[in-house]
N, C-alpha and C positions, 0 to 999 in steps of 0.2 A: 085835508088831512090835518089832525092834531099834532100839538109839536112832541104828543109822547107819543103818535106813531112815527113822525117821522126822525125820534132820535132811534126807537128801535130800526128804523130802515138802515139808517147812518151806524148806524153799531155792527149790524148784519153786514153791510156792503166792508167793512176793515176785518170784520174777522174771519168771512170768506174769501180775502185778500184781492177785492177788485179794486184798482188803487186808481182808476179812470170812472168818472161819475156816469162820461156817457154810453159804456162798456157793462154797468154796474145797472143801471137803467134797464137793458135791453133783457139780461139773464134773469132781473127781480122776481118779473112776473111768473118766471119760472119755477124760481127758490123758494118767491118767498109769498107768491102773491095770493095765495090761500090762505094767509095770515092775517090782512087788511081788505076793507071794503073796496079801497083802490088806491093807482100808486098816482104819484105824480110825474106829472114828464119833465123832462129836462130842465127846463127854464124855470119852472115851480119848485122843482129840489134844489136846484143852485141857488135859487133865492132864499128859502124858507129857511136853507142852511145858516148863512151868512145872517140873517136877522134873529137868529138864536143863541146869540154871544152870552147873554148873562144867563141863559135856559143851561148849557152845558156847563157853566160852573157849577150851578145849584145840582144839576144830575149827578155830577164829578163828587161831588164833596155828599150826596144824599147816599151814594155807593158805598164811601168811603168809612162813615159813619154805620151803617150796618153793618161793615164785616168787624169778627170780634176782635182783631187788632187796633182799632180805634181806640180802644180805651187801654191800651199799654201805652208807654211816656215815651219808648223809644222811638226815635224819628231818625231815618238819614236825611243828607240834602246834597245834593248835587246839582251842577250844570251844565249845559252839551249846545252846541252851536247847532245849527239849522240853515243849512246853505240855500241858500234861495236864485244863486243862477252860478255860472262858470265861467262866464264870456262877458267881457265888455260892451257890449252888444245888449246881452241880457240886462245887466246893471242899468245902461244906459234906455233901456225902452222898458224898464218894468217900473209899475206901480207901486212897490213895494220900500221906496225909498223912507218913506218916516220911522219905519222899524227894521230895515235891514241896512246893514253897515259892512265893513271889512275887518275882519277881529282875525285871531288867533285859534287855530282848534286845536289845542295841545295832544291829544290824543293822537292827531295823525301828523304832528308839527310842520303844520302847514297854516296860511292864512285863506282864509274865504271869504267871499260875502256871502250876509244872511243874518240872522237873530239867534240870540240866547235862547234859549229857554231854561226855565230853573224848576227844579224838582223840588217836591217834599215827600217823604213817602216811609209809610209803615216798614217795617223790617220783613217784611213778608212782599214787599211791593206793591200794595196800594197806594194810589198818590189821593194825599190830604190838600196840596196847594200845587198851586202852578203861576207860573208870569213868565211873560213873553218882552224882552226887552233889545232895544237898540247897544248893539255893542261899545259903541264909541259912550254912548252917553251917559250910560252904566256900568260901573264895572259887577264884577261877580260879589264883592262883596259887597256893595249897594245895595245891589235886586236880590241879594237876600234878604237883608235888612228891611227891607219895603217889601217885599214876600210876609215876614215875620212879623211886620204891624197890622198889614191892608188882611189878611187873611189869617181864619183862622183854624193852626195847625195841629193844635196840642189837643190833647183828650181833655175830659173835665176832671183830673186830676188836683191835689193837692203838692206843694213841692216844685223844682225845677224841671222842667222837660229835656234831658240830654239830647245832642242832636249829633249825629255822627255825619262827620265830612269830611274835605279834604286838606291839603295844607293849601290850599289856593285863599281858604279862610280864615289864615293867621291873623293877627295883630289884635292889639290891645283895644283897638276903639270898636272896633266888632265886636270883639268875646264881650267888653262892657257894655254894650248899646243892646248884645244879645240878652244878657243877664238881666238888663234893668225889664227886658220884655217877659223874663222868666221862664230862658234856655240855656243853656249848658251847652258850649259848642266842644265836642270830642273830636280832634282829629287828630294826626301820627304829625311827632315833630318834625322838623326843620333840621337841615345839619349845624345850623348855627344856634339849637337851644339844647339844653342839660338832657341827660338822657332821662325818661321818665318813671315815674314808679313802677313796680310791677302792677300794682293794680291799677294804673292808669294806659295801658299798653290797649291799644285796638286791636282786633281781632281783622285779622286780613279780610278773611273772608264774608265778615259783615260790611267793611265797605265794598266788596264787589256786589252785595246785594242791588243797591241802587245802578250801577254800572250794567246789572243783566236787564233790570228794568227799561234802563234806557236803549239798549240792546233790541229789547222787543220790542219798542216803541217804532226804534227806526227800520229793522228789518223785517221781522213777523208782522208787523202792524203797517210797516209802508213809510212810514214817516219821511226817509230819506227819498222817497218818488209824490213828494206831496202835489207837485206840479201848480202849485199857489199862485198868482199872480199881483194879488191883492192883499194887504192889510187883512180885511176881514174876511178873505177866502182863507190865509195860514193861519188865523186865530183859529176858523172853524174848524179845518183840517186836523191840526192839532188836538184841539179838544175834544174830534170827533175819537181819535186815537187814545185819548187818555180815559174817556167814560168806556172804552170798551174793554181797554185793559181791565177797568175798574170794575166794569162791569162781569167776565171772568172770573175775576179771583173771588169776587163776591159771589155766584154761584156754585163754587167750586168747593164751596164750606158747605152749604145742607148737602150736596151729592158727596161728600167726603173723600173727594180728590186726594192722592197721595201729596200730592204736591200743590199747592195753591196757585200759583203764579204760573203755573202752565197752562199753557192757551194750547194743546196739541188735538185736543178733545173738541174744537172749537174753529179748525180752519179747513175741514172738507166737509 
């Protein structure tokens, strides 16, 4: 099997929402197997998976790039933790230790172990970049920053690329480290800074944009049941999540879906 049959396998198995590979396996031939000459068993998809780490970027970002919101400047960015076990136990007998830590999930103010992961994405919800990073050893404004050099987020535009986020990425050596990269970081103030222009006011509901993205990611898409054990089983898992997103929303423009970002049409 080719690795563009097997991302379309990997794309089909998250958006038919089978979140178990060897589950996902059994039903294919059924779903999907008039599609390919032939599937692979078990051991041949888990593997083929995991050695296509720079194949889903390139997929991620080739999706990203033909929907027509690539070439607008506007960009959100956000960041969401990825819990990788519950139990001491877990922590203690899993693989995962180079990229998963004990961090903070403000969202549900709680701490957990597991990994970052950090968003970039069109205001429509296609994600342009992604990085998966150790909590302790990054902070969120770091792996943005490193998101914002290693990868590239902005359309081929003239001008500064605004980028809407949260107050998590305050301070002056970001906004400047962002600027000298040639972004614009928008986000809602601080109770300890002046209140801001009218025309500098965010609009609520476009930062909830990135927030329903990530939404999807972990519930419609499975995210939060990755059952990963491995470094390069959650990079793949991940990524397999995000080309499908990606790949959606980018169909969802020649059939002229009401709504882009909805995967409803896409999970029976």
């Amino acid at each position: 099997m080719t690795d563009a049959e097997l991302v379309c396998v990997a794309v089909a198995q998250v958006l038919l929402g089978c979140d178990a590979e060897r589950r996902w396996l059994r039903i294919a031939a059924a779903r999907i197997g008039h599609l390919f000459p032939r599937l692979p068993c078990q051991a041949q998809y888990n593997r083929h998976l995991r050695d296509l780490g720079p194949v889903w970027v390139a997929v991620a970002c080739w999706l990203a790039r033909a929907t027509p919101t690539w070439h607008e400047r506007l960009r959100l960015m956000d960041g969401t933790p990825v819990r990788c076990g519950a139990s001491r136990v877990t922590v203690n007998r899993s693989s995962l230790g180079e990229i998963a830590g004990y961090g903070h999930d403000t969202s549900h103010h709680a701490f957990c172990w597991g990994a970052k992961l950090m968003l970039v994405t069109t205001a429509e919800g296609t994600v342009t970049a992604f990085s998966l990073a150790h909590p302790k050893e990054l902070d969120e404004r770091k792996q943005a920053l490193h998101l914002l050099h290693l990868l590239h987020v902005r359309p081929p535009a003239e001008g500064p690329c605004p980028i809407v986020c949260d107050k998590g990425f305050a301070g002056a050596g970001i906004e400047a480290a962002a600027a000298r990269l040639g972004y614009v970081l928008i986000r809602p103030r601080r109770h300890d800074e002046p209140e801001p222009a009218p025309g500098q006011v965010v609009p609520s509901w476009l930062r909830q944009r990135i927030e329903a993205v990530i939404w999807r990611l972990k519930n419609q898409l499975g995210l939060e049941r990755h059952q990963a054990r491995t470094t390069e089983g959650l990079w793949a898992r991940i990524s397999q999540r995000i080309v499908a997103l990606n790949a959606a929303i980018w169909h969802n423009w020649p059939i002229d879906a009401p709504v882009k970002r909805s995967l409803i049409a896409y999970d029976h």
